[in-house]
Legacy VTK file of the C-alpha trace (Angstrom):
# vtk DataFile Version 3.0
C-alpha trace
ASCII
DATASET POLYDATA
POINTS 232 float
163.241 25.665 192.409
161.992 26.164 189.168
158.390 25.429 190.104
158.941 28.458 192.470
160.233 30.387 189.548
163.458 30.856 191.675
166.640 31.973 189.636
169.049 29.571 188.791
171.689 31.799 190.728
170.037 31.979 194.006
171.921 29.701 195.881
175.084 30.674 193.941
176.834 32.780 196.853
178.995 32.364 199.802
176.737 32.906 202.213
173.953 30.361 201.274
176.738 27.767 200.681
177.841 28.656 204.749
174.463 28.607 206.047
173.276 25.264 203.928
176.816 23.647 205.196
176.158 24.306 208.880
172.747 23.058 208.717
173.485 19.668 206.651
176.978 19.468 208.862
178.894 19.813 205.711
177.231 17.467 203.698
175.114 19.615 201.576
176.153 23.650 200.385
173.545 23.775 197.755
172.696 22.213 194.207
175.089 23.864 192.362
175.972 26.933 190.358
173.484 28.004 187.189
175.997 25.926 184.945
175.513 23.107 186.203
172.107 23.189 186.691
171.462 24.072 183.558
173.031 20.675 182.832
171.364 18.477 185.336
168.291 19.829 186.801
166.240 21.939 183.611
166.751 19.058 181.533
164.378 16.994 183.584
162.056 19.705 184.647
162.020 20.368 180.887
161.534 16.781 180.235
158.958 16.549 182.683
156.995 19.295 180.652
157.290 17.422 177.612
155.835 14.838 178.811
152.578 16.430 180.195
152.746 18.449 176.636
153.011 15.007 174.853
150.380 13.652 176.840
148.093 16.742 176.347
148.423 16.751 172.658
147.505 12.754 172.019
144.735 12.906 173.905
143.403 15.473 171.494
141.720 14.799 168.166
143.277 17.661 166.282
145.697 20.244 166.780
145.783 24.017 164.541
149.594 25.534 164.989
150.731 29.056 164.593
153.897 31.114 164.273
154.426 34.509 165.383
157.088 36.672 165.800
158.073 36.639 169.543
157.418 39.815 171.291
160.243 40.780 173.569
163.354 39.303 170.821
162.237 40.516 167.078
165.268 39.822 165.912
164.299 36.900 163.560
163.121 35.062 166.708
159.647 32.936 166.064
157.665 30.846 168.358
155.562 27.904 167.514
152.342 26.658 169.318
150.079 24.073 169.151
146.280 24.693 170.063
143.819 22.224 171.136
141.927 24.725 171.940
145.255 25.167 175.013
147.809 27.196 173.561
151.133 24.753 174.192
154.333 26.582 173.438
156.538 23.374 171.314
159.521 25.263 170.110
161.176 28.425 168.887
163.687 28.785 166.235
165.266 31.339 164.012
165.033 32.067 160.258
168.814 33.383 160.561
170.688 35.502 157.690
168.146 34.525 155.690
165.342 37.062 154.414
161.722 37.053 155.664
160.383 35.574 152.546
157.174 33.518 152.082
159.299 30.526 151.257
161.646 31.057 153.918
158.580 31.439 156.509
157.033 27.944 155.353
160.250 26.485 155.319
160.380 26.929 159.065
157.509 25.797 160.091
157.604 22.700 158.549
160.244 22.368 160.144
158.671 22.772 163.689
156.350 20.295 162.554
159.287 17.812 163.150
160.014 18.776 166.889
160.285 15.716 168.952
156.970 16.581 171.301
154.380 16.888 167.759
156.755 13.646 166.202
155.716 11.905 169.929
152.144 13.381 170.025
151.844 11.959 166.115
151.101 15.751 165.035
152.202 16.801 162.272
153.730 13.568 160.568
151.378 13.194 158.146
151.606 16.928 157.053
152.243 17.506 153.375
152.243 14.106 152.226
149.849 14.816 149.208
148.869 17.489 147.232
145.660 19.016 149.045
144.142 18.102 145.221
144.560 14.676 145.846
142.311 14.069 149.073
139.063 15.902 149.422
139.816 18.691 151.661
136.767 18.061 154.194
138.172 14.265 154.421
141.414 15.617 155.184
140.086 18.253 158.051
139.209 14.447 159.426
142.450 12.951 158.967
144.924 15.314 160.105
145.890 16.098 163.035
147.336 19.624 161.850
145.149 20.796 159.507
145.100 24.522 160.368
147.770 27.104 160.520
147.538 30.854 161.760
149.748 33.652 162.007
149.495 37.383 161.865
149.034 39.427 158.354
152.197 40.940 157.280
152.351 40.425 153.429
155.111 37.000 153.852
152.844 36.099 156.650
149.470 36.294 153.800
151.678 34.773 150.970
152.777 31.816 153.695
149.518 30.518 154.691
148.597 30.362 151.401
150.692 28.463 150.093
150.931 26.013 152.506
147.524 25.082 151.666
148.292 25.072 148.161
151.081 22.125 148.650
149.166 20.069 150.956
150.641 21.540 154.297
147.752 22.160 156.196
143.993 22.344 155.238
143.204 25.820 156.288
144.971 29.087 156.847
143.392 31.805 158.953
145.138 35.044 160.105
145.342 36.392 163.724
142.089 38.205 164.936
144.004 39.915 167.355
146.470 41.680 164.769
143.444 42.207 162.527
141.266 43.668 165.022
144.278 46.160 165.966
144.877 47.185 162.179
141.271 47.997 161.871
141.236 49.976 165.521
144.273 52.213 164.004
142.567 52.563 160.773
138.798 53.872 163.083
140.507 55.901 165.300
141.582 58.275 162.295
137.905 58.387 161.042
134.836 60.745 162.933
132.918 59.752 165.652
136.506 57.572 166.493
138.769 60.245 166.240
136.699 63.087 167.816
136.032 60.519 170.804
139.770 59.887 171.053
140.952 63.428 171.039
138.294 64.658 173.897
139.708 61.191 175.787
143.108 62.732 175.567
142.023 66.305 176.524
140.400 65.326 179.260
143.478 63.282 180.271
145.676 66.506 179.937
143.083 68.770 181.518
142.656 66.438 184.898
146.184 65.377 184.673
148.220 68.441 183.828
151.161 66.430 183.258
154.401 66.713 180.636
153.549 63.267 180.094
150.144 63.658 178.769
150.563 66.775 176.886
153.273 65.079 175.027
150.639 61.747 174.133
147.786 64.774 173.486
150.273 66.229 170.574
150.738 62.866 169.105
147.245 61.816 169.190
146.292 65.309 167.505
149.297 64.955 164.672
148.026 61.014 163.838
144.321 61.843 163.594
145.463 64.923 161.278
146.695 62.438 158.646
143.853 61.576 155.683
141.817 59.058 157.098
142.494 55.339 155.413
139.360 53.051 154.213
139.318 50.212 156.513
LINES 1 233
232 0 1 2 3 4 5 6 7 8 9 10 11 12 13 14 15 16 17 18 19 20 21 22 23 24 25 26 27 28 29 30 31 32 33 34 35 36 37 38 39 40 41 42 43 44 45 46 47 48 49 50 51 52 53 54 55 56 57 58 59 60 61 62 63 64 65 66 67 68 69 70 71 72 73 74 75 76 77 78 79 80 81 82 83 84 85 86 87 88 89 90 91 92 93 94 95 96 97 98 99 100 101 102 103 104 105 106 107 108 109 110 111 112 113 114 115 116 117 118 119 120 121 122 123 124 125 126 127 128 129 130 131 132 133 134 135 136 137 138 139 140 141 142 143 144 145 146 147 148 149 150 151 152 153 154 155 156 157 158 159 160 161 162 163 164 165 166 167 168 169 170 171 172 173 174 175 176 177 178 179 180 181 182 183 184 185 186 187 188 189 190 191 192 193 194 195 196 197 198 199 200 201 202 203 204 205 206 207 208 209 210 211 212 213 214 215 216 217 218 219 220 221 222 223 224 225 226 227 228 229 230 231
């Protein structure tokens, strides 16, 4: 079922129950309602996941982890991955009432660095046992099997990475390229040739289109590129 990517609820209803009765002669009308799924059969699909996870992850010399906001749930809502270069999703977590704060940030994910798949995998268990003064840092890009955090660059985000270097955390901090690349793209597209380029895109959109929905993005393109232009 969940290999399928079938909905817990599927086989929830009277009818299913009726048809999977007559056909099993009573024995069988279907695995259950999404409760108790939830308590029997996810657990060992999610188990089995782990596993493969684990497996992936100690087969691998070194691991770099990131945390990022998650992108449908912003409220407070982070997700953790491992990369080996594979992206592996290991947990999510929340930062709760507390505020968005450097130290709050680090705090968590140290934290994730406990999860039961990187504590299996033997990721992460080493992390932050000495000062990064103490051990030359290109010995410790040998040793550790964490050595790199990224995220993307708001200001707790910059303030974060840095200082988990500083205490020994990880080895390196880089930024996301991605969220870069996009702060830089808004920053072109309100200089010339960007902007001009832009703005004849968006005319010719309207002009071809002659839709409500265009003339309404043609307005706002034309207000954002009449802002001062900001040094990238």
């Amino acid at each position: 079922m969940c290999e399928s990517c079938l909905p817990l609820g599927l086989f929830d209803t009277p009818a299913w129950a009726a048809a999977l009765g007559a056909i099993s002669g009573g024995r069988f009308t279907g695995p259950g309602d999404r409760r108790v799924l939830a308590d029997t059969y996810v657990p060992l699909v999610a188990a089995q996941s782990d596993e493969r996870t684990v497996a992936h992850l100690q087969s691998a010399a070194s691991a770099a982890v990131s945390m990022d906001g998650a992108t449908v749930n912003r409220q407070g809502l982070y997700n953790f991955v491992a990369y080996t270069p594979l992206a592996l999703l290991y947990a999510t977590g929340r930062v709760g009432f507390e505020s968005l704060t450097s130290a709050n940030l680090l705090d968590a994910i140290k934290a994730s660095l406990n999860q039961p798949i990187l504590a299996a995998a033997r990721m992460g268990s080493s992390a932050g046992a000495d000062p990064s003064g103490q051990v030359p840092r290109l010995r410790r890009l040998c040793e550790e099997r964490t050595p790199v955090v990224l995220s993307d660059s708001p200001s707790a985000m910059v303030i974060m990475r840095s200082r988990g270097v500083s205490d020994g955390t990880f080895v390196f901090g880089y930024g996301c390229a991605a969220h870069a690349g996009n702060l830089v793209a808004q920053d072109a597209a309100r200089l010339h040739p960007f902007s001009a380029s832009l703005r004849h895109a968006v005319s010719a959109t309207v002009l071809s289109m002659r839709c409500g929905r265009a003339r309404a993005m043609h307005a706002s393109k034309v207000a954002v590129m009449l802002q001062p232009g900001r040094r990238i």
